[in-house]
ROSE-4610 file (N, C-alpha, C; in Angstrom, 1 decimal, always signed):
// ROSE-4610
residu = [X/X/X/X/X/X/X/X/X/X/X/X/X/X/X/X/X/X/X/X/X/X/X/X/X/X/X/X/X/X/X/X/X/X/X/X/X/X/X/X/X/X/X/X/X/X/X/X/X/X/X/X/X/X/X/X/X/X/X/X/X/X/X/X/X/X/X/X/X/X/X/X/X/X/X/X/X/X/X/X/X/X/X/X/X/X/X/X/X/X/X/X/X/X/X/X/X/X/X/X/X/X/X/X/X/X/X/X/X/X/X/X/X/X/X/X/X/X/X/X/X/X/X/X/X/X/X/X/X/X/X/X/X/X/X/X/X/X/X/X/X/X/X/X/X/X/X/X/X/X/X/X/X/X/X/X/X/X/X/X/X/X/X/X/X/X/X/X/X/X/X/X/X/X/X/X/X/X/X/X/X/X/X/X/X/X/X/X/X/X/X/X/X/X/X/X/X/X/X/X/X/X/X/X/X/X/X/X/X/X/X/X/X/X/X/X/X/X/X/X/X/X/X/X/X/X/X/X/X/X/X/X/X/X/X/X/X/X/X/X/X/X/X/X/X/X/X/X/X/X/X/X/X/X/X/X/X/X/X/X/X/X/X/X/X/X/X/X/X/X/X/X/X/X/X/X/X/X/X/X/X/X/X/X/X/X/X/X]
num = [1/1/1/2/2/2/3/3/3/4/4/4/5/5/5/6/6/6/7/7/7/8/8/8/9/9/9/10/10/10/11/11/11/12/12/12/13/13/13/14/14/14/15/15/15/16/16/16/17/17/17/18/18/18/19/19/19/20/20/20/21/21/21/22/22/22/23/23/23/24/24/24/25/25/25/26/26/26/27/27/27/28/28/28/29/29/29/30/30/30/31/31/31/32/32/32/33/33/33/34/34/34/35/35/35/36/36/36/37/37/37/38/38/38/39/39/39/40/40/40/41/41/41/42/42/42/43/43/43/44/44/44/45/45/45/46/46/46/47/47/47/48/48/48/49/49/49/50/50/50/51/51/51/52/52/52/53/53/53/54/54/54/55/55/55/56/56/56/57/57/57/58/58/58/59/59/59/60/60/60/61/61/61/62/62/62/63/63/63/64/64/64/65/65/65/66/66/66/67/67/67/68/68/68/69/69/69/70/70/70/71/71/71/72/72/72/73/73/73/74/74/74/75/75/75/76/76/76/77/77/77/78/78/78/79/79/79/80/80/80/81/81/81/82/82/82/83/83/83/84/84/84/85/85/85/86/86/86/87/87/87/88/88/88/89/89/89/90/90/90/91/91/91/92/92/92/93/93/93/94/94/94/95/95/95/96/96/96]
x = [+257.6/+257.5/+256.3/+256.6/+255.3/+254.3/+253.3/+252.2/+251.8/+252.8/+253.3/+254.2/+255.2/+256.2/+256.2/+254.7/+254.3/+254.1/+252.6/+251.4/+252.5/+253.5/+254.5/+254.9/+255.3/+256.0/+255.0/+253.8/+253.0/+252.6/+252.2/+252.2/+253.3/+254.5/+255.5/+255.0/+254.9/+255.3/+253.9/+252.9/+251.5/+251.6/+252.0/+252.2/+253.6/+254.2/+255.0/+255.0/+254.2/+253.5/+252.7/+251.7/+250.4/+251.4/+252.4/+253.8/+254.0/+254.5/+254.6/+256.3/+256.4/+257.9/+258.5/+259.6/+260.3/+261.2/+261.3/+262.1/+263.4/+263.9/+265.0/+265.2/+264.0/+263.5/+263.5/+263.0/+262.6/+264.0/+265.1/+265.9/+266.9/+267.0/+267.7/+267.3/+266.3/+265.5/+266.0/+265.9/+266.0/+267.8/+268.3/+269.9/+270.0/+269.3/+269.3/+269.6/+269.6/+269.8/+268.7/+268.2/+267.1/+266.6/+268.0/+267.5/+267.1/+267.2/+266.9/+265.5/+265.1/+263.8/+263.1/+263.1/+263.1/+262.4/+263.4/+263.7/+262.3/+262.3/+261.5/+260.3/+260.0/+258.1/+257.9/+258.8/+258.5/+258.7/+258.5/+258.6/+259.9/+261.6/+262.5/+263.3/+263.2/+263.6/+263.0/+263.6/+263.2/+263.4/+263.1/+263.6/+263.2/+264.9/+265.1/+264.1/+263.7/+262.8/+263.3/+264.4/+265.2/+264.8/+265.0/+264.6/+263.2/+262.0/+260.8/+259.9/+260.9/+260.5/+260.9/+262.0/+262.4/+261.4/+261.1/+260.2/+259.0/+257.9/+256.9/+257.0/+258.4/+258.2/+258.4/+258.8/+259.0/+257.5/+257.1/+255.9/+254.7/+255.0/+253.9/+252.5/+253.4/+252.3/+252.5/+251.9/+252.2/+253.1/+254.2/+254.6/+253.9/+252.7/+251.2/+250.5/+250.3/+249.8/+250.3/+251.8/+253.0/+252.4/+252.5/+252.4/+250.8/+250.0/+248.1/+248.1/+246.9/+246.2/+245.9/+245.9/+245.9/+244.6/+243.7/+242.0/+241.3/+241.5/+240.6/+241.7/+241.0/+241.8/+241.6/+243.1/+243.4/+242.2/+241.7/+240.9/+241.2/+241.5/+242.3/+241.9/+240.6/+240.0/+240.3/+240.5/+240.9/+242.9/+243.4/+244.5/+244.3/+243.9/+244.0/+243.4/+242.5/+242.3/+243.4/+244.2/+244.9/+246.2/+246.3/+247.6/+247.3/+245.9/+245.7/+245.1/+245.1/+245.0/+246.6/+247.2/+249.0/+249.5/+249.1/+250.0/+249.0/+247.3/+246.8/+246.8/+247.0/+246.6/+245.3/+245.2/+244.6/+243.2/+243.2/+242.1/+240.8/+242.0/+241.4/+241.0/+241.2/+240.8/+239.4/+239.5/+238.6/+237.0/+237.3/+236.6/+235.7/+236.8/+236.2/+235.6]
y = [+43.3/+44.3/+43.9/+43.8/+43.9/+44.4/+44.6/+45.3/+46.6/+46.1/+46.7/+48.1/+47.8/+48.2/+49.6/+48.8/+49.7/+50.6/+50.6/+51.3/+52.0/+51.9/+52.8/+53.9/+53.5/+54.4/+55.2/+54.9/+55.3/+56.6/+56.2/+57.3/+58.1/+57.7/+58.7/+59.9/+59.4/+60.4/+61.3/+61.1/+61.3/+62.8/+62.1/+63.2/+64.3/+64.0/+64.7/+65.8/+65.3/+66.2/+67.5/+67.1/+67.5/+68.5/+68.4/+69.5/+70.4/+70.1/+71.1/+70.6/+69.6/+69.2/+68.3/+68.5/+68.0/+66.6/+66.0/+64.6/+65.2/+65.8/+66.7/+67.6/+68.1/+68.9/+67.6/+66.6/+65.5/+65.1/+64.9/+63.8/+64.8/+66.1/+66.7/+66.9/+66.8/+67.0/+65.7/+64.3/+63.4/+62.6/+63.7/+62.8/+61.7/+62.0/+60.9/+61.3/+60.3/+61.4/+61.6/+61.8/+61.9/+61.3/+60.1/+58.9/+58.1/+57.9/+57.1/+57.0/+58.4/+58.9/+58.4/+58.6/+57.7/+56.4/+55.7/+54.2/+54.1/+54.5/+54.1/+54.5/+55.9/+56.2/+54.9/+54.4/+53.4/+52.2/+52.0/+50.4/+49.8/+49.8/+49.6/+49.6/+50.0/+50.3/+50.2/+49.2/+49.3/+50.3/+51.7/+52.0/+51.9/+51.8/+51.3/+52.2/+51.4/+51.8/+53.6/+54.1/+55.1/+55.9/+55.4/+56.7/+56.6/+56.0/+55.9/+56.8/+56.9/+57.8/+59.2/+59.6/+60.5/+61.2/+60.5/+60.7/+61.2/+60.7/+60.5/+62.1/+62.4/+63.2/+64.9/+64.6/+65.4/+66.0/+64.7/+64.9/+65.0/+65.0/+65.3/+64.3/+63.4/+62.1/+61.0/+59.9/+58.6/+58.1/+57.1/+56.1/+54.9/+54.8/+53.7/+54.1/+55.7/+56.3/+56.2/+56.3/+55.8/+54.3/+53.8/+52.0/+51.9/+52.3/+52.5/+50.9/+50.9/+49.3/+48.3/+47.6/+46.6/+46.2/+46.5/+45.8/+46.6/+47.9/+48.7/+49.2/+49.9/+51.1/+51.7/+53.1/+53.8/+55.6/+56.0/+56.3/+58.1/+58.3/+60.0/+61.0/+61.2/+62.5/+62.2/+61.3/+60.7/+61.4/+61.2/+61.9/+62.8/+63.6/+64.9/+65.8/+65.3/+65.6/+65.4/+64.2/+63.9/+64.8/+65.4/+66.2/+67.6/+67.8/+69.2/+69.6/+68.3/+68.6/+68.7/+68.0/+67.2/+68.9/+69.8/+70.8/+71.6/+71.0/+71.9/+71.4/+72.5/+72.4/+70.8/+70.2/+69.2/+69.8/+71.3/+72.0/+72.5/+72.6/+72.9/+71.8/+71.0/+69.5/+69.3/+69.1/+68.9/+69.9/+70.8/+71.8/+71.6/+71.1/+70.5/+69.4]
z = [-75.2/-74.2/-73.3/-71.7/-70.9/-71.3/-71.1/-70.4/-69.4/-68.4/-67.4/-68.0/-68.4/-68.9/-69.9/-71.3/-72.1/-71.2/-70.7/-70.2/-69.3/-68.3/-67.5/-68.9/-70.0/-70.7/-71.7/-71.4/-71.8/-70.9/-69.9/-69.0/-68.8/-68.5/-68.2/-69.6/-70.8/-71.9/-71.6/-71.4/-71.0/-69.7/-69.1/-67.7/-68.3/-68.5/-69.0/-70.1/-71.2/-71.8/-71.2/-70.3/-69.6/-69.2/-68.8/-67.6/-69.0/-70.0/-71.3/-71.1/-70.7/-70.1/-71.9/-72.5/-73.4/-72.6/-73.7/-72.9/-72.5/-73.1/-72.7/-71.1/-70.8/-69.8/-68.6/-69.0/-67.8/-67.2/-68.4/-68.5/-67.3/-67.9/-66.8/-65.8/-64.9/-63.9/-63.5/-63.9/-63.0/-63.4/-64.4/-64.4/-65.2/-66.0/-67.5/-68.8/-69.5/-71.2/-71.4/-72.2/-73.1/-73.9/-74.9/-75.1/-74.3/-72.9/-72.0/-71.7/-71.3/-71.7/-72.9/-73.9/-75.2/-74.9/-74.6/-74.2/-73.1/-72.7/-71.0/-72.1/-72.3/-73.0/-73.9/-74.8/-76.1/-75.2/-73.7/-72.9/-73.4/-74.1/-74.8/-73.4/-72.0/-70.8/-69.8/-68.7/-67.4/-66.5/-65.5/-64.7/-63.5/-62.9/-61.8/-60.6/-59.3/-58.7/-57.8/-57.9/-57.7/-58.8/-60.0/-61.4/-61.3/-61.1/-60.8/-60.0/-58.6/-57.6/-58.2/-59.0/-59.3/-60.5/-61.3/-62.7/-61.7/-61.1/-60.4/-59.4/-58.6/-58.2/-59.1/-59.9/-61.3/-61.5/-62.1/-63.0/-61.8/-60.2/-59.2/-59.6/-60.0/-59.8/-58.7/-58.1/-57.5/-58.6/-57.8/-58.9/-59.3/-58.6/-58.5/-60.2/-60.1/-61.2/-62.6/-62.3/-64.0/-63.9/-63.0/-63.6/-63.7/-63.5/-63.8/-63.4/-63.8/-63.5/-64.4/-64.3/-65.2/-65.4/-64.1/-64.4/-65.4/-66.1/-66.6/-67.5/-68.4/-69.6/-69.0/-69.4/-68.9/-69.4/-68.1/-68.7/-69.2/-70.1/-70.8/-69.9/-69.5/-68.9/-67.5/-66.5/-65.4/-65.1/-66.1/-66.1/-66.2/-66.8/-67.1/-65.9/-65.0/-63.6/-62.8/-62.9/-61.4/-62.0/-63.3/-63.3/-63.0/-63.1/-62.9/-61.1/-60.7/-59.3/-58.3/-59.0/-58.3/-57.7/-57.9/-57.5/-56.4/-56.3/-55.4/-54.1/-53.4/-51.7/-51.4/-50.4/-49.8/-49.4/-49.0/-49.0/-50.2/-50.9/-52.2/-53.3/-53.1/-53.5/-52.7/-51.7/-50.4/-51.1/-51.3/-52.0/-53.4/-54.3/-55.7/-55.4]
């Protein structure tokens, strides 16, 4: 398995959680099974740059943010800000 690939299925499962969202919940939101789902959080799956955009707009993240970076660890409390910001106004960010 990539690197790349993990650390995406790492995050999908990550954000997805943070939502209170079941693989089940995701899979129908973006038109997948659930094993598919599965497949993709455990890196066992590529998805296509179309299920990507879809996941990402689901979980109100960047699709930059599922694939994270490769220069640094991923930092736990760093997410848990950008999921708890993804739903506020540009004002209200501006603000915090």
């Amino acid at each position: 398995m990539s690197r790349i690939i993990g650390r995406l299925g790492a995050n999908i499962r990550f954000f997805r959680q943070m939502k209170g969202m079941t693989q089940e919940m995701l899979s129908e939101l973006v038109d997948v099974s659930s094993s598919y789902i599965g497949y993709l959080e455990r890196g066992k799956k590529k998805p296509s740059l179309d299920l990507l955009e879809k996941i990402s707009d689901v979980l109100e993240v960047e699709p930059s943010t599922l694939i994270g970076s490769s220069e640094r660890p991923v930092n736990i409390e760093l997410k848990k800000l950008i999921t708890l910001l993804s739903d506020k106004e540009p004002e209200h960010i501006k603000f915090l």
